[in-house]
C-alpha positions in Angstrom: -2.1 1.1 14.9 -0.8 3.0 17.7 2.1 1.2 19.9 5.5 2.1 21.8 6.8 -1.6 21.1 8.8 -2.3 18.9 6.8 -4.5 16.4 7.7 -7.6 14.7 5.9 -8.7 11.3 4.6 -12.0 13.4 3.4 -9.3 16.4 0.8 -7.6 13.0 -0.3 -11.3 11.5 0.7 -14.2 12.9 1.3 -17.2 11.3 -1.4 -18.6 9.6 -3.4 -15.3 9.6 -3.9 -13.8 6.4 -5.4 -10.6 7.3 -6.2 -8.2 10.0 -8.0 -5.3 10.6 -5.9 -1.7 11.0 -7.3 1.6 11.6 -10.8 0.2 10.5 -10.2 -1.3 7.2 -8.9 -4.8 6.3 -5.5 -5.2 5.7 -4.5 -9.0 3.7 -0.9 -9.8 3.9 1.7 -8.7 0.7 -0.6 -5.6 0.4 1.9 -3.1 0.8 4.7 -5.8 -0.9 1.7 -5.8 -4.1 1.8 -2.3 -3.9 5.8 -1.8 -4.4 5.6 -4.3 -7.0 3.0 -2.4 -9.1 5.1 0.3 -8.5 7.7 -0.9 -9.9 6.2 -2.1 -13.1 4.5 1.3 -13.4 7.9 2.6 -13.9 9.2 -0.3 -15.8 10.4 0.7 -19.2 9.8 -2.5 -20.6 6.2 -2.7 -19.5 3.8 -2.7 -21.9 0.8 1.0 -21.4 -1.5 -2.4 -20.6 0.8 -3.7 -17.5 1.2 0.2 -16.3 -2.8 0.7 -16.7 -3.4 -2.7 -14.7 -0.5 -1.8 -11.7 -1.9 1.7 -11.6 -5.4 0.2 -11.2 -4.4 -2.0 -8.6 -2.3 0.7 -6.9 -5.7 2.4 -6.4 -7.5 -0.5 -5.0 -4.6 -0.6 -3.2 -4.3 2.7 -1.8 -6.9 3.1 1.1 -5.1 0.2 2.8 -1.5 1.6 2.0 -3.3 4.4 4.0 -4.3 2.5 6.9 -1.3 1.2 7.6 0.7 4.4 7.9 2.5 4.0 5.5 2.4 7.2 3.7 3.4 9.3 7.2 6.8 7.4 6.8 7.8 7.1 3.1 7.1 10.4 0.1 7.2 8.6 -3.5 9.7 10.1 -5.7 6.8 9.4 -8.3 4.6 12.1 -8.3 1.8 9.7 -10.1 2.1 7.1 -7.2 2.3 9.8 -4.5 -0.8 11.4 -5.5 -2.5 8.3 -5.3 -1.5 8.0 -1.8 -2.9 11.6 -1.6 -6.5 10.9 -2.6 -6.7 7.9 -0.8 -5.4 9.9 2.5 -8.3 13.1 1.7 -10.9 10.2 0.7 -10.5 8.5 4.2 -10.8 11.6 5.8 
């Protein structure tokens, strides 16, 4: 998604719209919010190795979108477990 616009969250998916396609890959709405809330849990103290396994899992699915939004030219995870997630998904997409 290249633009020199400011962008708005409605200008990406407008009302009603649940997904859209960036870079070539589908993009649903509350990815990148799922993905900062599996972060978190992966980091959670109180979360059980289950929860952590599942988040991480989903953090993978995850990833190749994260990627396709551009959000990993923008943001460096102070985890080094989530960050090299991003990492694979980034060399995987090529």
């Amino acid at each position: 998604m290249t633009n020199t616009s400011p962008i708005r969250p409605q200008d990406v998916l407008p009302d009603g719209v649940d997904s859209t396609m960036i870079n070539g890959t589908i993009a649903r709405k509350g990815t990148i919010a799922a993905f900062l809330a599996n972060a978190d849990i992966l980091e959670n103290k109180e979360a059980t190795e289950l929860q952590r396994q599942e988040a991480l899992n989903i953090m993978k699915e995850l990833a190749p979108t994260v990627i396709a939004i551009g959000l990993h030219k923008h943001v460096l995870f102070k985890n080094p477990q989530i960050e090299q997630i991003l990492v694979e998904a980034a060399f995987l997409k090529g």
